[in-house]
C-alpha positions in Angstrom: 137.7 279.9 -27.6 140.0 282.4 -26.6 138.9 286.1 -27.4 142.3 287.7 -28.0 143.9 284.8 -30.5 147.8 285.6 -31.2 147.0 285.4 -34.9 144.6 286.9 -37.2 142.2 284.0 -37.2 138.6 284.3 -39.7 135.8 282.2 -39.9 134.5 280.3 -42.9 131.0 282.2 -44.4 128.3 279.3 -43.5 127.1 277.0 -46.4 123.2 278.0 -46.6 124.5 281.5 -46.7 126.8 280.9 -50.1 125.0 280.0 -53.7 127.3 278.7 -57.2 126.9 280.2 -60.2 129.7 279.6 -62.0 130.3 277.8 -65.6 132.7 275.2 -64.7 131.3 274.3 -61.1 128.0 274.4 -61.6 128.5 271.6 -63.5 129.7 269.2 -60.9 127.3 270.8 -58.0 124.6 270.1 -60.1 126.3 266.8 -61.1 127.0 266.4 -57.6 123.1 267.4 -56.4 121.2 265.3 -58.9 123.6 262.1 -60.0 126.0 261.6 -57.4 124.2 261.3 -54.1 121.3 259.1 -56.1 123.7 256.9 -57.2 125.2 256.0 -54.2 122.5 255.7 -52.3 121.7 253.0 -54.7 125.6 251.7 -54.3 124.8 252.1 -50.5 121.7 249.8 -50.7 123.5 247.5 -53.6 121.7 247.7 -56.4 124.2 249.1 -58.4 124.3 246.0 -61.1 127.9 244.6 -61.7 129.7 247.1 -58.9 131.1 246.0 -56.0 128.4 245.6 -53.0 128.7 248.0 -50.3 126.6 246.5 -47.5 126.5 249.2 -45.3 122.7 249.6 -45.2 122.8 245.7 -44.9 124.9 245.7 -41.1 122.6 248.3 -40.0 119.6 246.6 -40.8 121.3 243.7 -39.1 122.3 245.6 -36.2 118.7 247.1 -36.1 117.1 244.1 -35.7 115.6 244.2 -38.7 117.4 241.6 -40.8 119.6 238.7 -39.9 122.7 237.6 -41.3 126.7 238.1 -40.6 128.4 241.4 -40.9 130.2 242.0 -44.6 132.9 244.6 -45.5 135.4 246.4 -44.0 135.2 247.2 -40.4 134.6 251.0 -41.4 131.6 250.1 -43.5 129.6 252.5 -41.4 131.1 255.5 -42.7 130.4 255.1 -45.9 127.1 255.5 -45.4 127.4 259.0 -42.8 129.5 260.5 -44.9 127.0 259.9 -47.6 124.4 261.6 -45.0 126.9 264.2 -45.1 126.4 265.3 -48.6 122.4 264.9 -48.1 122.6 267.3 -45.5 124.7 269.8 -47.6 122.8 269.5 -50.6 119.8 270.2 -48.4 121.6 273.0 -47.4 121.3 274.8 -50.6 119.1 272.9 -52.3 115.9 271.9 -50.0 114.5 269.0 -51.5 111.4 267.0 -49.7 112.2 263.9 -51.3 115.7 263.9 -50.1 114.9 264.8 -47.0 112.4 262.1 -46.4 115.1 259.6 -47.7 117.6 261.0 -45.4 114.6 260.6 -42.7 114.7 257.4 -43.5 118.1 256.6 -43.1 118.3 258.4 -39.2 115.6 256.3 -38.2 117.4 253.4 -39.2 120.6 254.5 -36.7 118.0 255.5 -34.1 117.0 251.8 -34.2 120.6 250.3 -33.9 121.4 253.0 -31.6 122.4 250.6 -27.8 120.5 252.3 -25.1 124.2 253.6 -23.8 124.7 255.6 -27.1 127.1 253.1 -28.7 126.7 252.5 -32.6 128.8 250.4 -34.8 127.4 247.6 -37.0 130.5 245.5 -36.5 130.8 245.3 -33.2 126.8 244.7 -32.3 126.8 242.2 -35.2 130.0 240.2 -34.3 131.1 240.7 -30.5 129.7 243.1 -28.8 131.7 242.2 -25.4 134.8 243.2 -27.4 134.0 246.7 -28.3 137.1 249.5 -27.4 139.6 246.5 -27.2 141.4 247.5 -30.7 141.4 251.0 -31.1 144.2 250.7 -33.5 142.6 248.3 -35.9 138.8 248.6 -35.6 137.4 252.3 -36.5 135.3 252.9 -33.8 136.2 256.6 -33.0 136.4 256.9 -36.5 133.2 255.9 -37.4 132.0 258.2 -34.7 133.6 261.4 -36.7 131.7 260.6 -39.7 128.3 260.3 -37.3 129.0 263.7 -36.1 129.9 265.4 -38.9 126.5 264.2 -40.6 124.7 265.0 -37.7 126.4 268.2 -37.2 125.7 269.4 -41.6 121.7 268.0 -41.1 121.1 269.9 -37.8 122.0 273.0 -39.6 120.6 272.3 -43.0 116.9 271.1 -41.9 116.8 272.5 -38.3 116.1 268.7 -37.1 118.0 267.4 -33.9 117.3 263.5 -34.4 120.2 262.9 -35.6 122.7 265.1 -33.6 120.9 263.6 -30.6 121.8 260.3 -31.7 125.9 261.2 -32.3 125.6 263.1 -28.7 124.4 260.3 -27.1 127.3 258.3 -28.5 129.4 261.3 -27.7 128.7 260.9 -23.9 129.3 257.2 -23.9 132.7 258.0 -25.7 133.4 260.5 -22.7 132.9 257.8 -20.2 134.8 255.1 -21.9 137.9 257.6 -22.3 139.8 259.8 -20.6 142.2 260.1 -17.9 140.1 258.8 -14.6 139.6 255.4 -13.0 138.3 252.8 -15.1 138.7 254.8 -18.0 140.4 254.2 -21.3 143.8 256.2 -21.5 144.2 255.9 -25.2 142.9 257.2 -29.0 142.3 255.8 -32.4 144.3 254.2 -34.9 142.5 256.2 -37.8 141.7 260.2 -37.0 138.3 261.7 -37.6 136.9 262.0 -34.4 138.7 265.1 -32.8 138.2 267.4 -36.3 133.8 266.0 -36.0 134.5 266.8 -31.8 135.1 270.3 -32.9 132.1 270.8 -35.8 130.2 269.3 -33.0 131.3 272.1 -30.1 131.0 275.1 -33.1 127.1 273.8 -33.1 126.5 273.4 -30.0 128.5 275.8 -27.6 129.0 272.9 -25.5 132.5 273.1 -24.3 132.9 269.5 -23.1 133.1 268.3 -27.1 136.3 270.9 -27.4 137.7 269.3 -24.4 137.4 265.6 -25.7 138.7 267.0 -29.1 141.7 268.4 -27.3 142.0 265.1 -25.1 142.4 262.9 -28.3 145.3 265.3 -29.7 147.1 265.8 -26.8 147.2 262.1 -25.7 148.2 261.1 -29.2 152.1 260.1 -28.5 152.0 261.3 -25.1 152.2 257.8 -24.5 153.8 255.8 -27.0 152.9 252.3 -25.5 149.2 252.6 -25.6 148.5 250.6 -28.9 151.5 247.9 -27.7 149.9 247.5 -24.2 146.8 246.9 -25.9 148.0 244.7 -28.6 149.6 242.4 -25.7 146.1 242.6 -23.8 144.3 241.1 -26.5 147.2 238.2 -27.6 147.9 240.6 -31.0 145.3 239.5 -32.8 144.0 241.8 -35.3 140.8 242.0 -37.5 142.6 242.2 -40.7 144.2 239.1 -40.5 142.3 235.9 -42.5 141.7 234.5 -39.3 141.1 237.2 -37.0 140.9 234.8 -33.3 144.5 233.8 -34.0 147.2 235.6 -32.2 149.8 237.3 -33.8 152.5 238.1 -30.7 155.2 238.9 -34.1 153.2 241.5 -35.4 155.3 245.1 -35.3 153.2 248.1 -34.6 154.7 250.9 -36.4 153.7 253.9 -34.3 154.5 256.5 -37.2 151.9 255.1 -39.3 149.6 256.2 -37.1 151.3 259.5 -36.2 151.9 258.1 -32.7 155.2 258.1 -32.4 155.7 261.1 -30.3 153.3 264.2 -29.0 152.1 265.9 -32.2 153.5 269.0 -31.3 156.8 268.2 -31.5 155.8 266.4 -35.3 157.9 267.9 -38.0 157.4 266.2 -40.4 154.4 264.3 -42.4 154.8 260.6 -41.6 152.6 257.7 -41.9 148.8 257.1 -43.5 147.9 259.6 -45.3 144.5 260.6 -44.6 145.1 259.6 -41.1 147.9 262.2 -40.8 145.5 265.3 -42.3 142.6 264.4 -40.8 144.7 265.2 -37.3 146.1 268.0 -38.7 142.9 269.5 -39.4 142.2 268.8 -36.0 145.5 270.3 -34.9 144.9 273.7 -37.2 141.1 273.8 -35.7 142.2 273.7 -31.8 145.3 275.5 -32.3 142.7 278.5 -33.8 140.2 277.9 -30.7 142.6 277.4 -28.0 144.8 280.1 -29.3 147.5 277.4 -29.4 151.0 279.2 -30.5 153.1 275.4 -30.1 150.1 273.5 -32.2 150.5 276.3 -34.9 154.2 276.1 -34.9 153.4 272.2 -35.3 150.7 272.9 -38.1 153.3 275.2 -40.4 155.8 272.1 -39.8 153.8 269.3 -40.8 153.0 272.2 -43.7 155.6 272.9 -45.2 157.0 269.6 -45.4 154.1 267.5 -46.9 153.7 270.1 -49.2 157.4 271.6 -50.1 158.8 267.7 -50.1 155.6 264.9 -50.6 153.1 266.6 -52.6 152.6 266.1 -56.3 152.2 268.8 -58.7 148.6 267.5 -58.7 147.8 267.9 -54.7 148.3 264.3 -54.3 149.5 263.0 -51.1 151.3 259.5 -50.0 153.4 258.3 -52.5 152.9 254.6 -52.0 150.8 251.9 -52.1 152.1 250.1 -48.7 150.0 251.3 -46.2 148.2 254.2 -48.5 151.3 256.7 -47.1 153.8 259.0 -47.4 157.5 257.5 -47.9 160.1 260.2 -47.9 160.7 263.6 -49.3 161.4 264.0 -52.8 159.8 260.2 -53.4 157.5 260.6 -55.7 156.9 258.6 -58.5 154.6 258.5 -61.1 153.8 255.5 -62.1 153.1 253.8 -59.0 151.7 256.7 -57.3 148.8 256.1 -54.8 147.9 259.8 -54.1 144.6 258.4 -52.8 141.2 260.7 -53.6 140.7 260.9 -49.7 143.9 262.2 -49.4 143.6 264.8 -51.4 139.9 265.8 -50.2 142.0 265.9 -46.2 144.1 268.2 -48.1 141.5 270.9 -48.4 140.4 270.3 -45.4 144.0 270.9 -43.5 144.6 274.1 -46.2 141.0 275.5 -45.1 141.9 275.6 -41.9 144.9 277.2 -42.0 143.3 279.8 -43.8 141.4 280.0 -41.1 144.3 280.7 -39.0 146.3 282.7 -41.2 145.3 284.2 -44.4 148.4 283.1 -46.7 147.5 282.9 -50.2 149.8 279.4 -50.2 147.0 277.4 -48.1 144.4 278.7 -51.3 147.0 278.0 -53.7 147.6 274.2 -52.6 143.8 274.2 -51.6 142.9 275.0 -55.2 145.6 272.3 -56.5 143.8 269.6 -54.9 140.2 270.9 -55.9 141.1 271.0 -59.2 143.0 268.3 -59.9 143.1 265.5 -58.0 139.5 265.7 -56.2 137.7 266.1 -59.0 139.9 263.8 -61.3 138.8 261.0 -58.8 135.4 261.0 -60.4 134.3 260.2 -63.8 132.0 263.3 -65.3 128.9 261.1 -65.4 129.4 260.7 -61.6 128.8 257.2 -61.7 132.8 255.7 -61.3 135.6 256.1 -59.1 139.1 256.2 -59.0 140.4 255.5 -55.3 144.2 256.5 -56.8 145.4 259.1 -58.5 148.8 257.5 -60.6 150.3 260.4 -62.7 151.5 257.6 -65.4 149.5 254.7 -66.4 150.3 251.9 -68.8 147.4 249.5 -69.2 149.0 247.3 -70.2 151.7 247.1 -67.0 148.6 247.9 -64.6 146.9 244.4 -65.6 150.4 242.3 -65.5 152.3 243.8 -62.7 151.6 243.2 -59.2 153.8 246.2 -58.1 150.9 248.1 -60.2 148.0 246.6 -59.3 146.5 249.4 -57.7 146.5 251.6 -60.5 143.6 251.7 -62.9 143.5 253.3 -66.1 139.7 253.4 -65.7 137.2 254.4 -62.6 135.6 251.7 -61.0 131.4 251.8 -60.2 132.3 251.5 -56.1 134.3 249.5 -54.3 134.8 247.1 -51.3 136.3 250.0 -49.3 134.7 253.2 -50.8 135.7 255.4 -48.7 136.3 257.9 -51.7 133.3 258.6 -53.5 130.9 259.8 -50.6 134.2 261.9 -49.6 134.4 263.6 -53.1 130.3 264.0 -53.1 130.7 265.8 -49.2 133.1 268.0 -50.5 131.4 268.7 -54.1 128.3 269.4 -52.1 130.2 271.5 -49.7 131.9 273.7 -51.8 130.4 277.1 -51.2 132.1 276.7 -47.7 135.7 277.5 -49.0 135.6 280.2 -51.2 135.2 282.9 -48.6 136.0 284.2 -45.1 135.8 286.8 -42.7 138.0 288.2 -40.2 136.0 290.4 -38.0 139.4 291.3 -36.1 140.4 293.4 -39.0 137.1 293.8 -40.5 138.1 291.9 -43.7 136.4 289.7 -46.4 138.9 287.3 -47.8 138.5 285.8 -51.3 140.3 282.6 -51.5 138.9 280.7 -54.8 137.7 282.5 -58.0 134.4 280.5 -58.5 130.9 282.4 -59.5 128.7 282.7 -56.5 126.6 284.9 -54.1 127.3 285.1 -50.9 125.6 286.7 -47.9 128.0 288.1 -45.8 128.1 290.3 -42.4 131.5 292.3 -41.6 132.0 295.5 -39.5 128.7 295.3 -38.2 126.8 295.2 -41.7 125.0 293.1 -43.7 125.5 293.0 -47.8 125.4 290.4 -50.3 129.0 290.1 -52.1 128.2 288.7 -55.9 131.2 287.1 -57.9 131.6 286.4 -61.7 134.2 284.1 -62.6 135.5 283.0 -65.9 138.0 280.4 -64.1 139.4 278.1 -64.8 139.9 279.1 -68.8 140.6 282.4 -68.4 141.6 284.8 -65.4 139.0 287.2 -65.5 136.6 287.7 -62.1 134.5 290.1 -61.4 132.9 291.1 -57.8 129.6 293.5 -56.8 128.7 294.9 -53.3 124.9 294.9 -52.6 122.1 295.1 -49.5 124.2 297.5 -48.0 122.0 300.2 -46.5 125.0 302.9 -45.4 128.6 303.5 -46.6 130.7 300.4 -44.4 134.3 300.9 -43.8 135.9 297.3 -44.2 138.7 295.6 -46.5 137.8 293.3 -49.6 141.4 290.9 -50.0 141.7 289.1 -53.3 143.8 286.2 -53.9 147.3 286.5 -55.9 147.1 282.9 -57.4 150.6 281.4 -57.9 150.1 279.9 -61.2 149.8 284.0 -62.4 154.1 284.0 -62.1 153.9 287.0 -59.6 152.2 288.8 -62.5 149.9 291.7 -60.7 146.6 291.7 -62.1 144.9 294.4 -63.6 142.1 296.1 -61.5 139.6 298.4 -61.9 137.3 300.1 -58.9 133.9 300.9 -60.2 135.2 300.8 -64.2 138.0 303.0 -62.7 141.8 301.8 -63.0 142.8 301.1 -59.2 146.3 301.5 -58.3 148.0 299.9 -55.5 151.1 299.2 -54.3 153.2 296.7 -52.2 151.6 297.7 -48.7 148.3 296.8 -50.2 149.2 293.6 -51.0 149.4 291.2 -47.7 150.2 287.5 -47.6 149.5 287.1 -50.9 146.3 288.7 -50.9 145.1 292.2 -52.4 143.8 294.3 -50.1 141.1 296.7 -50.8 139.9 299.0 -47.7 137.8 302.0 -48.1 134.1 302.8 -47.3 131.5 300.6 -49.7 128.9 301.4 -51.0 125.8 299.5 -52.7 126.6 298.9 -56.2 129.8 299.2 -55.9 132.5 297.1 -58.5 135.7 294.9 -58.8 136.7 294.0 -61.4 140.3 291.5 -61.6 142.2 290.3 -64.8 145.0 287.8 -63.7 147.8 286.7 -66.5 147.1 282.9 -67.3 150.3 282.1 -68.9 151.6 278.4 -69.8 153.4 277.1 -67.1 156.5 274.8 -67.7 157.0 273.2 -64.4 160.4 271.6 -63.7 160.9 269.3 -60.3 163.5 270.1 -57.4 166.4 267.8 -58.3 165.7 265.3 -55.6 162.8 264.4 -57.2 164.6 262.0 -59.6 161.5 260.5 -61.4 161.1 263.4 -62.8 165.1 264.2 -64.6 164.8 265.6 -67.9 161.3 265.9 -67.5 158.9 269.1 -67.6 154.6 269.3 -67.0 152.2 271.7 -68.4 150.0 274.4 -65.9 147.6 276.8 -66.9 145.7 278.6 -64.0 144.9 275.9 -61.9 144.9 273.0 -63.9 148.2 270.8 -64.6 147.4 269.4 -67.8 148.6 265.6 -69.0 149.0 264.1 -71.9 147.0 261.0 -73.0 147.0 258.1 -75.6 143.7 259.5 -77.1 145.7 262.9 -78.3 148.7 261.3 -79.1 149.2 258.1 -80.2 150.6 254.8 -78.0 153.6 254.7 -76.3 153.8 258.1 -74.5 157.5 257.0 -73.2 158.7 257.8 -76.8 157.6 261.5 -76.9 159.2 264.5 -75.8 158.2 268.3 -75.5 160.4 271.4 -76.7 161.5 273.1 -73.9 160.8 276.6 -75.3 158.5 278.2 -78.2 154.2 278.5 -78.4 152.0 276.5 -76.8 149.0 277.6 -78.4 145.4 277.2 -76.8 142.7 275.3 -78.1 139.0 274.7 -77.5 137.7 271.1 -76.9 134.1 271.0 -75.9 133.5 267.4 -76.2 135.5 266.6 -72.8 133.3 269.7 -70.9 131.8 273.1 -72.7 134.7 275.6 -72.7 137.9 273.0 -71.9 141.0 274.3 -73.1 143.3 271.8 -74.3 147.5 272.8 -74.5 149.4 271.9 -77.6 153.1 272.0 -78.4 155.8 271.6 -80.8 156.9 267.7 -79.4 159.5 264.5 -80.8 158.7 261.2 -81.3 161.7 258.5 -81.0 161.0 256.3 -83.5 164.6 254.4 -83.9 163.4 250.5 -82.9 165.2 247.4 -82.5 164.6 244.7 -84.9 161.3 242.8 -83.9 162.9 239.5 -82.7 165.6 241.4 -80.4 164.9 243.1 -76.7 168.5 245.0 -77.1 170.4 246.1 -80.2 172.9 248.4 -81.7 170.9 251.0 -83.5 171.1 254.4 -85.4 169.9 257.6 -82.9 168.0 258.9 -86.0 166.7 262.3 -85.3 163.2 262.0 -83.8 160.0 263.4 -85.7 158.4 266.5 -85.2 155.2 266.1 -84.0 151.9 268.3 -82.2 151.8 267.1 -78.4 148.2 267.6 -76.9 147.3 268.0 -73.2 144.0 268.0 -71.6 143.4 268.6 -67.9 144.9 266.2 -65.3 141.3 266.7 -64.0 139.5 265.1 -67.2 142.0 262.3 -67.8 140.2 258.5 -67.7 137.2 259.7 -70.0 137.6 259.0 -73.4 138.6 255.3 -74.5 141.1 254.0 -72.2 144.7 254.4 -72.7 148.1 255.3 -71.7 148.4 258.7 -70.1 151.0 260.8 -68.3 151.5 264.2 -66.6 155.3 264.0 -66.7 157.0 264.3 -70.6 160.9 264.6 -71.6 162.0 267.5 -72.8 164.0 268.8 -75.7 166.3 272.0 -75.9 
């Protein structure tokens, strides 16, 4: 890493060193800790009655030796089950738990036993041809697989203290490093689907071991440096392709679209966000990580790019990404609709990853601000609040009635699903639930600062300018805008900086602030990329207190984005609101919202203790064509008054099924 970086780079405060207290999240870590990861483990093993079988302890066994039979699933299946391990080994982390443990024990040994003596490990490939392993990087997940083994290993070494597992994804690590690279004999290419080089880097960052940076940086910088890799290696296996129906038949007419797997050209010179979704942040996680350690000024340039497009032109106002259905990716910018939206969960969960780590480069209150817009909206609206179903996609519109008789819509649900054939998505949402004390803070020892970046009730055990102290937060986010912080452990008066988060959904509105139940006055040069600055000597016992404004947001689209003409959504804090069938009767199409006047607040605790649900002065249209006619000449009657109700995008899909939408007309 270099030592003099070009930008003000921090680091993120370590898991075991962070605890939640908070009224909102500790409902889902707890959810998270003592529902979730059960339940999936059960999903894991199938014996989740009526859901889709997973299978993945099933090839292992098979690849283990210990069970016979064919490989099922997708040819990712492994993943599933690391990134499952994943979550253990951060609920671990905070939570030690013997009878976890032993079940995560459990699970190791059952790698260390399909473990090949050369390090490789992939169900699919020892199940169904091993001789053919590393001949389809493009299709088969092997690399990818590979991330999701490292970044368990990587979360259980540091939660337990226990190396069996990290020795296991280091010895497939070493075999990776002889199969690839640039020498003789060696494979010159990279993976269709990226995970490996972001788990390369969590792997270095526990080890010290320089050679896993390297292969990180080998992966990025080789991606599009040669555009014909995947075509020569199409041609070298006769095009065929596992995910055809008959996979030993070629396909020589098959096109490989290099953009879909942001191949098309060397990713710093990417501009703009192209391709699978989660493919495309999962790199540019990577990217932001080894453009921080490599103090890489053209890979940051490339980061704020691929930035600022996906998120100024292809994001939805809930932090979904990849607009469509064919191929799970982005389209174009300012194509965004609603109804068809796929916005996948993963997606969305690669979103705070990319945002984290350009905090991590940069401390710009935008990276929080989208961060927090995924958190709170799409990630967590891709779980049910028993923790027991998924969504996969994240539509901002849903008509039963269209979902179930148009094939165009067939992806959208309008309620979660137990698991699923490819369920990549809920072990991704439990990693990140579990995980969570990870992105509220981080420190910048190269000016001796302590970022806030979320407003979530914790304790957290920090060290700055040479000190240790224990920095407590209250938080009364996301219902109201009050947070609270107090400095403790600290043994002499420490000179450093506390910065505080100016959300974006508080309209520029300074918050108040007091300084040990004293007003605190600043000015513009305290305030710094979005971020309140506080520096002066602390002191044990020492108070912050912040009120932000939590106003009602109308939010309007940029007029490109035609699916949203005439059409306005609710935000307060960081929660857009939606409007569903439950609140306000069928057809949702025939409402509209006034465009000005109160919105007035009101408490709903049957959804979640606390949830504050919107409402509004609305119309309903309620001129119909006679029964027996599909067009007609009618009357435009003036439309009723009416009370619209919103609930939290988060919270939608709970409550007997029904139409629901994010996106209303509006009336002057």
């Amino acid at each position: 890493m270099s030592t003099n970086p070009s930008f003000a780079a921090s680091k993120a405060v370590p898991l075991s060193n962070v605890s939640i207290h908070d009224p909102f999240w500790t409902y889902y870590a707890d959810l998270a800790r003592n529902v979730v990861i059960p339940y999936q483990w059960e999903a894991l093993n199938d014996r989740v009655e009526g859901a889709e079988p997973s299978r993945a302890i099933r090839n292992l066994r098979i690849a283990a030796g210990l069970e016979q039979g064919e490989f099922q699933g997708f040819v990712f299946q492994d993943s599933d089950m690391y990134k499952w391990l994943e979550a253990v080994s951060y609920r671990l982390a905070t939570h030690p738990d013997a009878k976890w443990e032993a079940v995560a024990d459990e699970a190791i040994e059952l790698l260390e036993a399909a473990q090949l003596p050369d390090g490789y490990l992939n169900s699919y490939y020892q199940i169904k041809n091993i001789d053919k392993r590393w001949t389809n990087l493009l299709d088969a997940h092997e690399l990818y697989c590979a991330g999701h083994l490292i970044e368990a290993a990587v979360a259980y070494a540091a939660a337990t203290g226990k190396r069996k597992l990290l020795d296991i994804a280091c010895r497939f690590v070493h075999h990776i490093e002889e199969v690839f690279g640039t020498g003789t004999g060696q494979i010159r290419g990279y993976c269709g689907h990226q995970e490996i080089e972001l788990a390369l880097v969590k792997l270095y960052q526990a080890t010290g071991s320089d050679r896993y940076l390297k292969l990180a940086s080998y992966f990025i910088d080789e991606r599009g440096a040669d555009t014909s890799f995947f075509i020569r290696e199409a041609e070298k296996r006769g095009y065929t392709s596992i995910w055809s129906e008959h996979p030993d038949l070629p396909h020589p007419g098959r096109k490989i679209d290099l953009s879909y797997f942001q191949a098309h050209e060397p990713v710093r010179q990417q501009k703009t966000a192209v391709g699978h979704s989660v493919r495309a942040v999962y790199m540019y996680t990577a990217m932001a990580d080894l453009a921080r350690l490599n103090d890489d000024k053209p890979m940051l340039d490339a980061c704020r790019n691929l930035w600022n497009d996906m998120t100024r032109k292809q994001m939805y106002v809930t932090g979904g990404i990849g607009s469509t259905h064919h191929g799970e990716a982005f389209s174009a910018s300012y194509d965004l609709p609603n109804d068809t939206a796929y916005a996948e969960t993963c997606a969305s969960v690669g979103l705070v990853f990319f945002a984290n780590r350009m905090l991590q480069l940069e401390a710009k209150s935008e990276y929080a601000d989208v961060l927090e817009r995924a958190l709170y909206n799409t990630v967590i609206a891709g779980m049910a609040l028993d923790g027991r179903s998924y969504f996969y996609v994240n539509p901002l519109e849903v008509w039963p009635h269209a979902c179930r008789c148009n094939p165009g819509k067939h992806h959208v649900k309008p309620v979660r699903q137990q698991w699923f054939g490819c369920s990549c998505c809920p072990p991704n949402v439990a990693r990140l639930l579990t995980s969570l004390g990870s992105y509220i803070y981080t420190t910048a020892e190269s000016n001796q600062t302590v970022y806030t970046h979320l407003y979530i009730g914790s304790e957290a055990n920090l060290r700055i300018a040479g000190q240790s102290f224990k920095l407590t937060q209250t938080s009364s986010l996301p219902w109201s805008g009050a947070a609270s912080f107090a400095v403790s452990g600290l043994e002499t008066h420490t000179a450093f900086t506390l910065a505080f988060r100016l959300p974006a959904w508080s309209q520029g509105q300074l918050p108040t602030v007091l300084l040990n139940g004293q007003p605190y006055s600043f000015d513009k040069a305290d305030i710094h990329n979005g971020y309140i600055r506080i520096e002066r000597e602390w002191s044990a016992g020492d108070t912050v207190e912040l009120a932000f404004a939590m106003p009602v947001l109308r939010l309007r689209s940029h007029a490109e984005l035609r699916y949203n003409a005439g059409r306005l959504a609710l935000q307060r804090g960081p929660f857009v609101y939606c409007f569903e069938q439950e609140d306000n009767g069928n057809n949702l199409a025939s409402l509209s919202i006034a465009a000005a006047g109160e919105i007035t607040l009101e408490r709903n605790d049957k959804l979640l203790p606390g949830v504050i649900t919107l409402c509004s002065e609305g119309y309903r249209d309620t001129a119909a064509v006679a029964d027996n006619e599909l067009y007609s000449m009618t009357n435009f009657a003036e439309p009723e008054r009416t009370i619209i109700r919103a609930v939290p995008y988060a919270l939608w899909g709970n409550r007997t099924p029904g139409e629901m939408s994010v996106w209303l007309r509006y009336q002057r």
